[in-house]
Every structure is written in C-alpha cells, then in structure tokens.
C-alpha atoms as one frame of an Amber mdcrd trajectory, in Angstrom:
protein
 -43.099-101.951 -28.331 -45.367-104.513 -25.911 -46.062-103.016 -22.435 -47.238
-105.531 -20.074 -50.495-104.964 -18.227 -49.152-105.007 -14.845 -46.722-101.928
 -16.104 -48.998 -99.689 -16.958 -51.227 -99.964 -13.974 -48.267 -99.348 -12.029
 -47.766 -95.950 -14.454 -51.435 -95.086 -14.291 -51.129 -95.560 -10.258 -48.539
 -93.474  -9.730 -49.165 -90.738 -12.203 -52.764 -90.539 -10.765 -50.970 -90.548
  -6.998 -48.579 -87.580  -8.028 -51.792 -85.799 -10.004 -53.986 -86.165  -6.875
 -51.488 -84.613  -4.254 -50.451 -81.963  -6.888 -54.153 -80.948  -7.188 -54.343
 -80.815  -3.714 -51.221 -78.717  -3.192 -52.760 -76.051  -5.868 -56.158 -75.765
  -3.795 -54.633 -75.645  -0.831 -52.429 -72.983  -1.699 -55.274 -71.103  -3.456
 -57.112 -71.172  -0.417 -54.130 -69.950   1.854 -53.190 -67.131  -0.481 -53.400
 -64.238   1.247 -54.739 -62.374  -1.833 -57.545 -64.314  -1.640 -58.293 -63.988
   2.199 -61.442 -60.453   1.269 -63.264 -62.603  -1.265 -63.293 -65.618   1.318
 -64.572 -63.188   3.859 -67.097 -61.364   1.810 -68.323 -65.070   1.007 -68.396
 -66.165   4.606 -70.619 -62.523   5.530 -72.900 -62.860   2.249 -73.906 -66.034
   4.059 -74.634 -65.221   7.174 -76.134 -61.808   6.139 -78.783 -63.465   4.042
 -79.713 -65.556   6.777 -81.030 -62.834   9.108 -84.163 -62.108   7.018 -86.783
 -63.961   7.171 -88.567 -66.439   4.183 -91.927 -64.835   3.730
C-alpha cells in the first residue's frame, strides 16, 4: 500500500483540525461546568487575598 505525500498531509491536517477544536470544546466545557464554578472562585479570592499583605 503507497500513500502519496500530498494524502497524508491532507489526513494529518484534518485530524489535527478536528483534535484542536475537540480540545477546545473539552476546556471550554470544563471551565463552564457548573461543578467547577467554587474552585474557580476560591482561585480567583486566593489571589487577590494574598495580594493585600505586604512583601517585607
């Protein structure tokens, strides 16, 4: 079996097209999930909190 060149970049290119926006749809969704929405809070407020004190 001979693939062509030209074939499998068109393969790779696609599959790495539909990989990308897959990916994309899992992270989004991860971040939406409203499971998820104390532990992005608490994140957002351990930031800020740690900010108020000073260096020294």
């Amino acid at each position: 079996m001979d693939i062509e060149h030209h074939t499998l970049v068109g393969f790779a290119k696609s599959f790495g097209l539909l990989y990308l926006l897959a990916m994309a749809a899992v992270a989004l969704l991860y971040a939406c999930w409203p499971a998820n929405k104390k532990r992005f809070d608490k994140a957002a407020r351990d930031i800020i909190e740690d900010e108020d004190k000073p260096w020294l």
